[in-house]
C-alpha positions as CSV (number, residue, x, y, z in Angstrom):
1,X,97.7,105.6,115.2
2,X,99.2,102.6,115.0
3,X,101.1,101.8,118.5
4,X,100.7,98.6,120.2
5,X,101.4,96.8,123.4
6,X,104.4,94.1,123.4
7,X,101.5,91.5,123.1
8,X,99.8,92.7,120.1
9,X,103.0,93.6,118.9
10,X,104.3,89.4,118.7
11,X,100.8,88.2,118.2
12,X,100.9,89.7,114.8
13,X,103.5,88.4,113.3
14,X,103.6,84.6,111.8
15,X,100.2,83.8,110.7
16,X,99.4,82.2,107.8
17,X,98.6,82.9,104.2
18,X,94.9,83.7,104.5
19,X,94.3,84.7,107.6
20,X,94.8,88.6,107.2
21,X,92.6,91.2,108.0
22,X,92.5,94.8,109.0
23,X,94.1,93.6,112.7
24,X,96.8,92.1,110.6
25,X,97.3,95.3,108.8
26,X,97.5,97.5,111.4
27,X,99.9,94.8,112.6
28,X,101.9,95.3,110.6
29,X,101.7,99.4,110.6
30,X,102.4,99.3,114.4
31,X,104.9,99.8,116.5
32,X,105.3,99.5,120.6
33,X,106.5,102.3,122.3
34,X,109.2,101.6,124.5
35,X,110.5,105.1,126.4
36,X,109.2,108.6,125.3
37,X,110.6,108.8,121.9
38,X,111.9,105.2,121.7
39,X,109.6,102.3,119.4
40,X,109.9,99.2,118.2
41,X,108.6,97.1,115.4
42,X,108.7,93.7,113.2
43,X,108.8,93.7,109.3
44,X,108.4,91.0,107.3
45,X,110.2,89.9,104.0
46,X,109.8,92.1,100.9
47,X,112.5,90.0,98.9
48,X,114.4,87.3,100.5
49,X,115.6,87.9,104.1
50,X,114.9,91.8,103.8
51,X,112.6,93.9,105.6
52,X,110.5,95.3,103.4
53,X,111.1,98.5,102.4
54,X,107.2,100.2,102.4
55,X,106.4,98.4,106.1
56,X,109.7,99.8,107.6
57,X,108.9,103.5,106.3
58,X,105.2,103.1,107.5
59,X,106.2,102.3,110.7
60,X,109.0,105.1,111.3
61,X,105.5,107.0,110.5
62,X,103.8,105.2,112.6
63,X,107.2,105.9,115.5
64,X,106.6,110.1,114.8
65,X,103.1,110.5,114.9
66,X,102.5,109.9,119.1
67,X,105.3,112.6,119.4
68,X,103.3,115.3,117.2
69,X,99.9,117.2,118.8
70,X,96.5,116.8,117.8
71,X,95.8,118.8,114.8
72,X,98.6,118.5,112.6
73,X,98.9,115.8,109.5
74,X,101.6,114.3,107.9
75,X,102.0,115.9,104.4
76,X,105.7,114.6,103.5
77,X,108.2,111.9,104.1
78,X,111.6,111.2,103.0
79,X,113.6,108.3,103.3
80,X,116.8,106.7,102.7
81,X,117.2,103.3,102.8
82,X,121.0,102.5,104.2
83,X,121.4,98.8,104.9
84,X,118.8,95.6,104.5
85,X,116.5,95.2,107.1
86,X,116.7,91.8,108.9
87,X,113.1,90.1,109.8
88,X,114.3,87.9,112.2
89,X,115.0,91.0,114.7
90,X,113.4,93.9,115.5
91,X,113.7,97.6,114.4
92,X,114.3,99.8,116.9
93,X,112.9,103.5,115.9
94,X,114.0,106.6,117.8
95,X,112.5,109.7,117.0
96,X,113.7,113.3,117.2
97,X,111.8,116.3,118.0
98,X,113.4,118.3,114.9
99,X,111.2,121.5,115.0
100,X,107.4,122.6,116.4
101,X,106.5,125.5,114.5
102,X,103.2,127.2,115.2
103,X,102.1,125.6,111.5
104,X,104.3,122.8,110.4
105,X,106.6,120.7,112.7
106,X,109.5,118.5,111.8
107,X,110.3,114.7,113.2
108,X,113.4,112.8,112.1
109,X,113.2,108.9,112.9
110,X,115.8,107.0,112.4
111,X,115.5,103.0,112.4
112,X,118.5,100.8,114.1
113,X,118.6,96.8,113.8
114,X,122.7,95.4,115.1
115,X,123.8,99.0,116.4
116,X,123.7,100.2,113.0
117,X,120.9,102.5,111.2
118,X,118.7,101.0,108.7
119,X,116.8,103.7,107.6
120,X,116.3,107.0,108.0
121,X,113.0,109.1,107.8
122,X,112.1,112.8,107.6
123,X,108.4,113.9,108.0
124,X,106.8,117.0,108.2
125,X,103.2,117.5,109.8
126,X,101.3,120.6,109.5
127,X,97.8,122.3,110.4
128,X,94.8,122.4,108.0
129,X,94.5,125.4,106.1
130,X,92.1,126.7,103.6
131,X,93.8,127.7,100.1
132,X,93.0,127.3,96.5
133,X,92.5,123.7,95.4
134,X,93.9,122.5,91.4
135,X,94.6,119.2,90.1
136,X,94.4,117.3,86.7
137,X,91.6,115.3,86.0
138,X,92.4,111.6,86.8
139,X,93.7,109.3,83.6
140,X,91.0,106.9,82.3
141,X,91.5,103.7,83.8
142,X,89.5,100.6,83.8
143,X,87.5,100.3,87.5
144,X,89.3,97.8,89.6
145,X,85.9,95.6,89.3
146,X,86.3,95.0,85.8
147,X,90.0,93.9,85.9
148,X,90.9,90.2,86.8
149,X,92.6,89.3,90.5
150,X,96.0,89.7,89.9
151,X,96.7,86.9,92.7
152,X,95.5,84.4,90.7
153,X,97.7,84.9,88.2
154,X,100.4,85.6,90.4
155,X,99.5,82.1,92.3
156,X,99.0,80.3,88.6
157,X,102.1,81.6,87.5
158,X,104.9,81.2,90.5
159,X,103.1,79.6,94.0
160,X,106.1,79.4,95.7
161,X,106.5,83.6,95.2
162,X,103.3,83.8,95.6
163,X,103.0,82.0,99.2
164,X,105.9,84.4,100.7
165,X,104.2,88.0,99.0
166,X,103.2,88.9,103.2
167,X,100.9,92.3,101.6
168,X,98.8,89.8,100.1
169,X,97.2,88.9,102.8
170,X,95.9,92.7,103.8
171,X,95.9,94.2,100.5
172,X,93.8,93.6,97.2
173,X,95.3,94.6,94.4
174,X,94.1,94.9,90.6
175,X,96.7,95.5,87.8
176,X,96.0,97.9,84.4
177,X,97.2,96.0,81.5
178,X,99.6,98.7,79.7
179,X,100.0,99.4,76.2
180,X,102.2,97.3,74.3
181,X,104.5,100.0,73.4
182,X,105.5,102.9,75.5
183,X,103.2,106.0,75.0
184,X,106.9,108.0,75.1
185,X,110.0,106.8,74.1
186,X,112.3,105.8,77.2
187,X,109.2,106.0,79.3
188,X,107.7,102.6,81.3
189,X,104.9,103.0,82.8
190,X,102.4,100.8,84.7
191,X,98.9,101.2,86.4
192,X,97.8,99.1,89.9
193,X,94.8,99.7,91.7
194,X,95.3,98.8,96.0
195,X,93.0,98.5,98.9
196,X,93.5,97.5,102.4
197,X,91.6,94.4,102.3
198,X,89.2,94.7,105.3
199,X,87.7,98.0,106.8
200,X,90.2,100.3,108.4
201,X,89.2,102.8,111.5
202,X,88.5,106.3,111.1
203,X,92.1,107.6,111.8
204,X,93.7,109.6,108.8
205,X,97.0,109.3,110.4
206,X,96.8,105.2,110.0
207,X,95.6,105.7,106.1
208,X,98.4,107.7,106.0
209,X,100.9,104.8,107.1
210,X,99.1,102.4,105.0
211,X,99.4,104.4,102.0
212,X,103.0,104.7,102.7
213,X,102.9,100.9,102.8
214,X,101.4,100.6,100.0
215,X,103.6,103.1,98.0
216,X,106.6,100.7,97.9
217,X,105.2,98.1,95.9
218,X,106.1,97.6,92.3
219,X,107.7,100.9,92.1
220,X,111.2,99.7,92.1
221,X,110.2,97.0,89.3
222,X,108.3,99.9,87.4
223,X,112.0,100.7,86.6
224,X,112.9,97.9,85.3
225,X,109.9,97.2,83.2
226,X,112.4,97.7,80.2
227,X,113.5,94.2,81.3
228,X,111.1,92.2,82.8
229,X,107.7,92.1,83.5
230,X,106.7,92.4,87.4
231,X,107.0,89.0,89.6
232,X,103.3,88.7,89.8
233,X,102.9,88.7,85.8
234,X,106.2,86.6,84.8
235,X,106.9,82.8,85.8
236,X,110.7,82.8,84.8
237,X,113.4,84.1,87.8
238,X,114.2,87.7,87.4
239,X,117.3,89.1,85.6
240,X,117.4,92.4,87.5
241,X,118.4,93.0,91.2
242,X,116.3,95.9,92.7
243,X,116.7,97.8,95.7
244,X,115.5,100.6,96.7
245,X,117.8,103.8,98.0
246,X,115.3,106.7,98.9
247,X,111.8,107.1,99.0
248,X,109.2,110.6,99.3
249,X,105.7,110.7,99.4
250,X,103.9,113.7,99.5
251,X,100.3,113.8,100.8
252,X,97.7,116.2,99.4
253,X,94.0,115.2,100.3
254,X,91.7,113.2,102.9
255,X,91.7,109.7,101.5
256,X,90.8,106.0,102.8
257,X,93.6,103.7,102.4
258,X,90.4,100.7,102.2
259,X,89.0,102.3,99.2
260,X,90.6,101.4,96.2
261,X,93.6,104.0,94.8
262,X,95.2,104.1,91.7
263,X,99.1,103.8,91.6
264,X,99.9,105.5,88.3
265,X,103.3,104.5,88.1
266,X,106.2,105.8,85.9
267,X,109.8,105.7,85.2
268,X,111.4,108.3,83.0
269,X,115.4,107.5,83.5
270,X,117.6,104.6,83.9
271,X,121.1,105.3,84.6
272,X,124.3,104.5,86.0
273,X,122.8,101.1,87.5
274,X,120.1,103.7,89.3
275,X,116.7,103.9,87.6
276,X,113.8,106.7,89.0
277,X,109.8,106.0,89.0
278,X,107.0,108.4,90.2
279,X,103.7,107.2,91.3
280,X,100.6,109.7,91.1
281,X,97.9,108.6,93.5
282,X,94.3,108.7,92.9
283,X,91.0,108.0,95.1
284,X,88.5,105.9,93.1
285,X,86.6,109.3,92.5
286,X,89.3,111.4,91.2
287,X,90.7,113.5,94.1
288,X,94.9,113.6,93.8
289,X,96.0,112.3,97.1
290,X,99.7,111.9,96.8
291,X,102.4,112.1,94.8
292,X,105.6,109.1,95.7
293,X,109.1,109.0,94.1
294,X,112.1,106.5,94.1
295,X,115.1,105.9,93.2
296,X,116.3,102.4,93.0
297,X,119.4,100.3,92.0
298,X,118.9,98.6,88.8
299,X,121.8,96.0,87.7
300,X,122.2,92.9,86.2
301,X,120.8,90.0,89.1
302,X,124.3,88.7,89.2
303,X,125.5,91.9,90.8
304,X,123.5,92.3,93.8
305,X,126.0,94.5,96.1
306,X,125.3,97.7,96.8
C-alpha cells in the first residue's frame, strides 16, 4: 500500500506536465504515517484551489489499509465530502479502529486540514470467500484502441484547462462518443475508458486506491450532461457549479487499475440543485469490478455556495 516517507512524500508533489509515471501515481495515492493511526497527505487541484475530491478519498484508503491484517480487502467505501480541501496544506488523516470481526472489519478515517474535518470515510474490509459468482454481460463498447486521445482534444480545445487537469499526467483516458439522444428519457449517460498510465505493482490494495481515484472523475459532470458537455469536450466556460457531497464505491473482483476499465457512467435524477450518477466498472475482458455512486450539487455557476 501506498505509505511513504516525509521525503517521498514532498518529492512528489510539483512536477511538471509530462513527467508522470507510476512513482507519480503512487504519489499521489500515498500517505506518510505519522503516529500509529495518524497520516498525512498532499492533494492537488481538482477545480480551482480544491483538493480533488477522488485523491483525497484514495488516500483516506490508503490512511486505513496499514491498520487492517493481512488477508482482508477493501470491498466498500463511503464518503462525505464536508468542506473544500485546500492544496496548499496538508490533510491530516486519523483513522479509527471501528470493528475487527473474525470476517469483515470496520475503519472510519476522517480527514482534517485548519482544525476542521474535510472529509469523512467509512470502509469495510473482509476475507475472501468462495460463493456463487453472477453478473451481466458487459455493454458493447468500442476498445479504447479504436477511440481517439481525448487529451488532444481536451488540449486543442481549452490548453489553459488542460495544463492544470494533475490526473493527466498518470492516467490515460479514452472517451465513448454517446448517442445523440438519451436511450431513456431524463436519463444522461456517458462512457470513459481509464488506465494508470505506467505499470503499477502487484498490490490489490493500491489498485484498489487508484480505482477509487479514478472513480471521481466526470461523475459529477455526468449529472450535468443535460447542460453542458464535459470540460475536456467543450471550449466555452461552464454554466454549472459541481461539487460533489458523498461518494460509495463498492468493489466486487480482482482487477488492475493499469489495464484499461470502463466507467459506464449514468445519471437518472436531478433535483433540488442535487443531481445523482452511478458508474458500473468493467475490466477490459468483461469481469464487473465495482459499482460507484454520487451525489453532487448541481446549480447555476453563479451560485457556487454550498
Amino acid at each position: 500500500m501506498p505509505v511513504q516517507t516525509e521525503t517521498e512524500t514532498e518529492t512528489g508533489q510539483g512536477r511538471g506536465r509530462g513527467q508522470g509515471g507510476s512513482k507519480d501515481f503512487i504519489a499521489f495515492l500515498g500517505v506518510e504515517q505519522l503516529e500509529r493511526d495518524l497520516f498525512r497527505g498532499w492533494c492537488h487541484d481538482g477545480m480551482p484551489s480544491r483538493a480533488f475530491g477522488g485523491q483525497v478519498a484514495a488516500q483516506a484508503l490508503a490512511a486505513a489499509a496499514p491498520t487492517v491484517p493481512e488477508g482482508r480487502a477493501v470491498h466498500s467505501l463511503h464518503g462525505h465530502f464536508l468542506r473544500p480541501g485546500d492544496t496548499a496544506r496538508p490533510l491530516v488523516y486519523t483513522v479509527e479502529r471501528v470493528r475487527d470481526g473474525s470476517s469483515y472489519l470496520t475503519r472510519r478515517v476522517t480527514a482534517v486540514q485548519h482544525g476542521e474535518p474535510v472529509f469523512t470515510l467509512t470502509a469495510s474490509f473482509k476475507r475472501p470467500e468462495t460463493a456463487d459468482d453472477r453478473q451481466p454481460a458487459m455493454p458493447r463498447t468500442p476498445e479504447p484502441t479504436a477511440l481517439p486521445d481525448m487529451y488532444e482534444t481536451w488540449a486543442r480545445n481549452n490548453p489553459a484547462d488542460f495544463a492544470r487537469a494533475e490526473f493527466c499526467r498518470v492516467l490515460d483516458m479514452r472517451y465513448v462518443p454517446g448517442p445523440p439522444e438519451p436511450t431513456t428519457p431524463g436519463l444522461t449517460e456517458q462512457r470513459l475508458w481509464i488506465r494508470a498510465s505506467e505499470r503499477m505493482p502487484d498490490d490489490p490494495g493500491l489498485h484498489a486506491c487508484a480505482l477509487a481515484y479514478a472513480s471521481d472523475l466526470f461523475l459529477a459532470p455526468a449529472a450535468a450532461l443535460s447542460h453542458q458537455l464535459p470540460r475536456m469536450l467543450r471550449d466555452e466556460p461552464s454554466s454549472v457549479f459541481l461539487t460533489s457531497l458523498d461518494h460509495s464505491v463498492w468493489y466486487h473482483r480482482p482487477f488492475r487499475a493499469d489495464e484499461w476499465m470502463l466507467f459506464a457512467q449514468r445519471s437518472p435524477t436531478s433535483v433540488d440543485g442535487r443531481g445523482l450518477a452511478f458508474a458500473d466498472v468493467w475490466s477490459i475482458d468483461g469481469s464487473l469490478i465495482a459499482h460507484v455512486v454520487q451525489e453532487t450539487v448541481v446549480r447555476p455557476s453563479r451560485a457556487p455556495s454550498r
